[in-house]
ZAMI-164347 format. One line per field, with one value per residue (C-alpha): residue number from 0; residue in three letters; chain; x, y, z. Coordinates in steps of 0.2 Angstrom, whole numbers. Example, Ala and Ser with C-alpha at 12.3 -4.5 7.8 and 13.67 -1.06 7.14 Angstrom:
BEGIN
pos = (0:1) $
code = (ALA:SER) $
unit = (A:A) $
xx = (62:68) $
yy = (-22:-5) $
zz = (39:36) $
This chain:
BEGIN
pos = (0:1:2:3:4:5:6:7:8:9:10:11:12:13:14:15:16:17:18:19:20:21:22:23:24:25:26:27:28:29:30:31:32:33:34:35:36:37:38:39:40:41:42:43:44:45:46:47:48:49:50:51:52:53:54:55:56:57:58:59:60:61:62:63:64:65:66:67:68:69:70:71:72:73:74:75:76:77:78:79:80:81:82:83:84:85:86:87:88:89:90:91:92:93:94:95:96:97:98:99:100:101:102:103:104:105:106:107:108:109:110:111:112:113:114:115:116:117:118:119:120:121:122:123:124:125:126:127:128:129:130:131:132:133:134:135:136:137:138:139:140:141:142:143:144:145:146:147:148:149:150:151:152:153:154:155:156:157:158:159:160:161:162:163:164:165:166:167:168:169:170:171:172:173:174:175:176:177:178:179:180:181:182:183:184:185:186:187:188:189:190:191:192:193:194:195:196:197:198:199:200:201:202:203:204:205:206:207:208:209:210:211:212:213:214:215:216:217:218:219:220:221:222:223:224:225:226:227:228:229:230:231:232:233:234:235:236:237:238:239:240:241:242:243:244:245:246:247:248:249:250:251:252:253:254:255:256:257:258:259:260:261:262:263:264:265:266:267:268:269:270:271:272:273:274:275:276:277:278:279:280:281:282:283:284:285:286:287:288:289:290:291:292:293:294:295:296:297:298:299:300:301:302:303:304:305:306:307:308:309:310:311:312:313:314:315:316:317:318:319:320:321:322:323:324:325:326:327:328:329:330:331:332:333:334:335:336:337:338:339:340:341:342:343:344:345:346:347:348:349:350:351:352:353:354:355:356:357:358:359:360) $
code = (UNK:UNK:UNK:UNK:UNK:UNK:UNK:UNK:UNK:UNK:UNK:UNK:UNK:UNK:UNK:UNK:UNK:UNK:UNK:UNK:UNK:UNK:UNK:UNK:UNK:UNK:UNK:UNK:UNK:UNK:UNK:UNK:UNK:UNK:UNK:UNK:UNK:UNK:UNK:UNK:UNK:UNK:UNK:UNK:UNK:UNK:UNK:UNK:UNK:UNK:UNK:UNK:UNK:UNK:UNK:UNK:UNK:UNK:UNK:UNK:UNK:UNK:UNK:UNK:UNK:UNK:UNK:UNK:UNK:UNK:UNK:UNK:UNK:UNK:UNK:UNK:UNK:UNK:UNK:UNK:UNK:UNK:UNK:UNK:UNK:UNK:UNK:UNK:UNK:UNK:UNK:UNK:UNK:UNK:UNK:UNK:UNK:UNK:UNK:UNK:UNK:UNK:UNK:UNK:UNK:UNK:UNK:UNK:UNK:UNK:UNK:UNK:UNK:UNK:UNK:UNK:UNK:UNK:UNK:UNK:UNK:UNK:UNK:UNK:UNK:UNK:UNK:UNK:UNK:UNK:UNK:UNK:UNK:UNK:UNK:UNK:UNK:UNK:UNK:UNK:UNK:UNK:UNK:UNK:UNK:UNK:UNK:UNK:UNK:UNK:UNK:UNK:UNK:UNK:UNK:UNK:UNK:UNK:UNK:UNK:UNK:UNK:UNK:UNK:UNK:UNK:UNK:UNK:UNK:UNK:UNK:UNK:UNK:UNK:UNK:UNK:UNK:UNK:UNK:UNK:UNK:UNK:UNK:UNK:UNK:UNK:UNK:UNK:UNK:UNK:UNK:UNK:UNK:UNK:UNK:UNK:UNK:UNK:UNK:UNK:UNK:UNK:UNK:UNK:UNK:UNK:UNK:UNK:UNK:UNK:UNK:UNK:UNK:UNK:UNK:UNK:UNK:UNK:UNK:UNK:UNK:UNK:UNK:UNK:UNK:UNK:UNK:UNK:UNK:UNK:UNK:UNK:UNK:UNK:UNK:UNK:UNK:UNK:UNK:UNK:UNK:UNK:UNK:UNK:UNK:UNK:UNK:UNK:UNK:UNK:UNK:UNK:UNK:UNK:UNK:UNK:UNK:UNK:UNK:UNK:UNK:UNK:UNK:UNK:UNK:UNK:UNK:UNK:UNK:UNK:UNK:UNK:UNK:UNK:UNK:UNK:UNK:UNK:UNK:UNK:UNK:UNK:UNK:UNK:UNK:UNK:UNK:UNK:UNK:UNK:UNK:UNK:UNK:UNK:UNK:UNK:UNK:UNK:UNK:UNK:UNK:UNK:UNK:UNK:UNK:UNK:UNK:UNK:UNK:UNK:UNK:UNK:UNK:UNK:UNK:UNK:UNK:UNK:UNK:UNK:UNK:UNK:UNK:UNK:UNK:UNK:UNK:UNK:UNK:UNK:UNK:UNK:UNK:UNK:UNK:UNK:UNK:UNK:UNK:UNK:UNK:UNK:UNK:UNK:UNK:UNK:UNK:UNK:UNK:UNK:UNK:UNK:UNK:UNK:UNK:UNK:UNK:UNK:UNK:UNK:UNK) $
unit = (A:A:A:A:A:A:A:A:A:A:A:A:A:A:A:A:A:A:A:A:A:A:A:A:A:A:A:A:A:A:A:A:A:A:A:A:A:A:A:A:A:A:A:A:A:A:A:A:A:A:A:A:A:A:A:A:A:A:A:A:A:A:A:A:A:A:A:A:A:A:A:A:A:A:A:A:A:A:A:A:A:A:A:A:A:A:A:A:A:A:A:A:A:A:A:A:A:A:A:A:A:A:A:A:A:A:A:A:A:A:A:A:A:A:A:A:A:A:A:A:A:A:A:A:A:A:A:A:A:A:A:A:A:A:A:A:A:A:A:A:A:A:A:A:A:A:A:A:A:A:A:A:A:A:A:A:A:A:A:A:A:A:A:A:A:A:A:A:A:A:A:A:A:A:A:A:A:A:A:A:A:A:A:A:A:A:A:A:A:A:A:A:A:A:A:A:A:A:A:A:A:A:A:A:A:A:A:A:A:A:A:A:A:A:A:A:A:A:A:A:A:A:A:A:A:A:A:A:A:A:A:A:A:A:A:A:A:A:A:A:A:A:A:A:A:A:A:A:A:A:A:A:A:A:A:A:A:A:A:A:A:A:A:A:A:A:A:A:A:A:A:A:A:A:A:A:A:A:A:A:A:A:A:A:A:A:A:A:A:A:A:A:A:A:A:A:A:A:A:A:A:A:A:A:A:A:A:A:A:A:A:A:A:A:A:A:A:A:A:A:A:A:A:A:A:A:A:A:A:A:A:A:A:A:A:A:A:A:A:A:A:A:A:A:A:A:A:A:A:A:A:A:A:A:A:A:A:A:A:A:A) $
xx = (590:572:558:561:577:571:561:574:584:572:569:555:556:544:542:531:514:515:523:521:534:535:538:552:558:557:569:555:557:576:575:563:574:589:577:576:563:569:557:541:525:513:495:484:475:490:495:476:479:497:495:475:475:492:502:519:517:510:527:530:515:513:531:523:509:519:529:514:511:495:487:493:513:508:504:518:532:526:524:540:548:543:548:564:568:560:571:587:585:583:598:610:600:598:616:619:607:616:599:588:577:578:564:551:536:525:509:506:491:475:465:479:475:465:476:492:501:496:503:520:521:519:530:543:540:539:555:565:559:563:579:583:590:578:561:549:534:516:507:490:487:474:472:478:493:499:508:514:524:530:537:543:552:559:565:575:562:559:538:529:514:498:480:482:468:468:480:475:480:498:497:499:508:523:524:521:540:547:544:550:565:567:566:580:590:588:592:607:601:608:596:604:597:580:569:549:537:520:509:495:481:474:465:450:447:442:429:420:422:414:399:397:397:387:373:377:375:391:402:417:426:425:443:451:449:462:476:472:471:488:494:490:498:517:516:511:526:538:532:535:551:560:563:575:567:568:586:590:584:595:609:610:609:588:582:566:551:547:529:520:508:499:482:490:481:466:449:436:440:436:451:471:479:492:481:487:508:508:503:512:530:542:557:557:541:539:525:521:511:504:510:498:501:519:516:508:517:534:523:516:521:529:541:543:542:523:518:518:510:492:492:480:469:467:465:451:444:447:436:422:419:416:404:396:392:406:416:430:436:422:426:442:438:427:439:450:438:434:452:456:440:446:461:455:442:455:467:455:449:468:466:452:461:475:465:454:471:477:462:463:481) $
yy = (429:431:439:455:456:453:468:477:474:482:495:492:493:480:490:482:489:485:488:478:479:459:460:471:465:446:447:444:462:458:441:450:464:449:443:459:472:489:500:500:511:514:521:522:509:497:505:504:485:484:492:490:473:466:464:468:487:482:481:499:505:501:512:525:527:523:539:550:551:559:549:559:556:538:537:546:537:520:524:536:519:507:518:521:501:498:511:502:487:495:508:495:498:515:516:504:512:527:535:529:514:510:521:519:530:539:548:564:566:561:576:588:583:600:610:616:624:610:597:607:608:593:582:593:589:570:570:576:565:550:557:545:548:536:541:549:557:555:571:567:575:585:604:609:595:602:620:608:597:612:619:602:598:614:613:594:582:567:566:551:559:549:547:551:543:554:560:577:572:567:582:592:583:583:601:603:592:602:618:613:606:625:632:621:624:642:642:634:614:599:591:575:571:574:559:558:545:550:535:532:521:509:495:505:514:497:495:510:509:491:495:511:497:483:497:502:484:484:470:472:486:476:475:484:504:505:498:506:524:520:516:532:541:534:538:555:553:548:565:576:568:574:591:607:610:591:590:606:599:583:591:599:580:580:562:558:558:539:535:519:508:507:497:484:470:462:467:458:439:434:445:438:440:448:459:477:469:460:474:489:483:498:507:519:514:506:493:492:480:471:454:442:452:450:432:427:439:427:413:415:430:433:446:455:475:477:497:502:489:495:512:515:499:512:527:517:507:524:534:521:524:543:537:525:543:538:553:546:563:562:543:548:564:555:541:554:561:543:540:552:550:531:535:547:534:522:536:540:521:520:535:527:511:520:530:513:504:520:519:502:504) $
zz = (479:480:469:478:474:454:456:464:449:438:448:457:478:490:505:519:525:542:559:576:590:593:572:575:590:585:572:557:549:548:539:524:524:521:507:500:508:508:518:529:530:542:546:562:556:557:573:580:576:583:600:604:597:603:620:612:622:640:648:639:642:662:662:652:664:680:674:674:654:646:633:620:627:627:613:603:616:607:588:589:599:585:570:578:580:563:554:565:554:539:539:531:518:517:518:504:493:497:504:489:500:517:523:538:536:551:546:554:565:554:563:556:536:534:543:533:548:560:549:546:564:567:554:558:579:572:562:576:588:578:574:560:543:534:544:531:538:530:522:514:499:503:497:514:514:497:506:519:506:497:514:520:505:506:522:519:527:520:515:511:500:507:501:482:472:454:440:449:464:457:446:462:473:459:458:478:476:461:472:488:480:471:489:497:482:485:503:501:506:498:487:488:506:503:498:495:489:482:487:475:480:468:474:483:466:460:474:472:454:452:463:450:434:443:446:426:421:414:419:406:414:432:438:426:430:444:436:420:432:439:421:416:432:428:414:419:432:419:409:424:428:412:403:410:423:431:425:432:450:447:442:460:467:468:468:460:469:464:463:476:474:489:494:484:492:483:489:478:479:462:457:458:474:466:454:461:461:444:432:439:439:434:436:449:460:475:478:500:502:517:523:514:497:500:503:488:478:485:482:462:454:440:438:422:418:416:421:402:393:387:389:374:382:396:392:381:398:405:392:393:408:405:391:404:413:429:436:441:446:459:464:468:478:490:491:498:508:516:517:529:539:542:548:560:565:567:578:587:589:596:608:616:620:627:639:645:647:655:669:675:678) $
């Protein structure tokens, strides 16, 4: 037994931010799946670094481009490959879970996150060609991804909710769940085979937070607001998940649409490496986090039910901030923004490689 299976047992899921094909391949993903991981989640940044930065793909890749590939087919042949082997190893435990955990998530393309249509079209292109039961595909939570959740959820795929920064964002990313469950019911679809995570990032509030109170002078709150705005969220999930209208959803076999914690690793040095892991242990949450996070967290932590402890400490940290004159509405909306502009840096970043590798060949 490790410490991942202790938070398994209160309810609280470690799924691993990171992919790489030699990972896979190696046997490494399998051992902390033994250990106790129950799913994996990706981005293009991760896959900029696996397959620009890496070797694992060259044998894959001079067959790609032997066979007359575009870019584009490149590209998609070795994510969809990597998904596909990654979600291999984790099906025992999607089938022991009975379909709660076990889950390997691809992000849709990062140039489609303001474009509703584009981005149905796509997830719904991607979770074919993997063809796996515990593949969820990544929608960011953008005004233009929220239609595209609804008519995702409603159509039985399984959605990874990305890029969520606010209570507002959550706000509407649970009713985007609520009504696409409401749609599948309708149509006649089993609820009961339909998952989705709604993926709130926490430690990148902090950094844009802080340099906000260091230029305020105000030192006290440093540390303290992105745990305290994650706080606030489960327990906003915890309202949303109960009353008729929840109950009548899970009484035709819907799951929960369990709240992660992602961007989990420690940023700012003078903070705990496990800052972003210690304080938001919870029933019904998944924590991914990257491999350093998940070593130290193996390492040091200490694991104990800790996502409602100090509620009324944070709406106080949380109203201080307000009184400080710090929109965190407006943090988190350009946190967004940023968010998905990195990623498209990073995809594009990707496509570049591909097409220089693609050349010399």
């Amino acid at each position: 037994m490790t410490k991942m299976h202790d938070l398994a047992e209160l309810g609280q899921a470690v799924w691993l931010d990171y992919i790489r094909r030699s990972f896979t391949t190696s046997g490494e993903l399998g051992k902390l799946v033994e250990q106790g991981l129950r799913g994996v989640t990706s981005n293009p940044s991760i896959f900029d670094k696996a397959i620009a930065g890496s070797d694992d793909y060259d044998k894959a890749f001079k067959k790609l481009v032997e066979a007359g590939c575009s870019v584009d087919e490149i590209y998609e042949a070795l994510v969809v490959e990597d998904i596909q082997q990654a979600a291999d190893v984790l099906r025992p435990v999607y089938d022991q879970t009975g379909g709660a955990d076990g889950f390997v998530s691809l992000e849709v393309s990062p140039t489609l996150a303001y474009n509703t249509q584009g981005t149905i079209e796509d997830a719904r292109r991607l979770f074919g060609l993997v063809s796996r039961p515990n593949v969820m595909i990544k929608v960011p939570a953008t005004p233009e991804g929220i239609p595209a959740i609804e008519t995702l959820i409603g159509e039985g795929i399984n959605i990874n909710i990305t890029l969520m920064f606010s209570l507002a964002h959550y706000d509407v990313v649970a009713e985007a769940y609520f009504k696409g469950l409401e749609k599948l019911a309708a149509s006649g679809g089993d609820l009961s085979k339909v998952a989705s995570v709604a993926s709130f990032f926490v430690s990148r509030v902090d950094t844009a937070v802080d340099k906000a109170l260091e230029e305020k002078g105000n030192r006290a709150l440093l540390g303290k607001i992105a745990v305290a705005n994650t706080k606030m969220t489960y327990a906003r999930f915890q309202e949303t998940f109960s009353g008729p209208r929840w109950q009548g959803l899970a009484d035709k076999g819907a799951r929960v649409q369990r709240p992660l914690w992602a961007s989990t690793s420690t940023k700012n040095p003078a903070y705990s490496d496990t800052l972003y892991v210690d304080n938001l242990i919870g029933p019904h949450t998944v924590n991914t986090m990257p491999p350093a996070t998940l070593d130290a967290f193996l390492d040091h932590s200490v694991v104990a039910v800790t996502i409602g402890e100090g509620l009324d400490e944070a709406r106080d940290q949380l109203a201080a901030l307000a009184d400080l004159g710090i929109d965190l509405d407006a943090v988190t909306e350009k946190l967004q923004v940023d968010g998905v502009a990195a990623f498209e840096k990073s995809f594009d970043s990707l496509m570049t490689s591909i097409t220089e590798k693609q050349e010399k060949m």
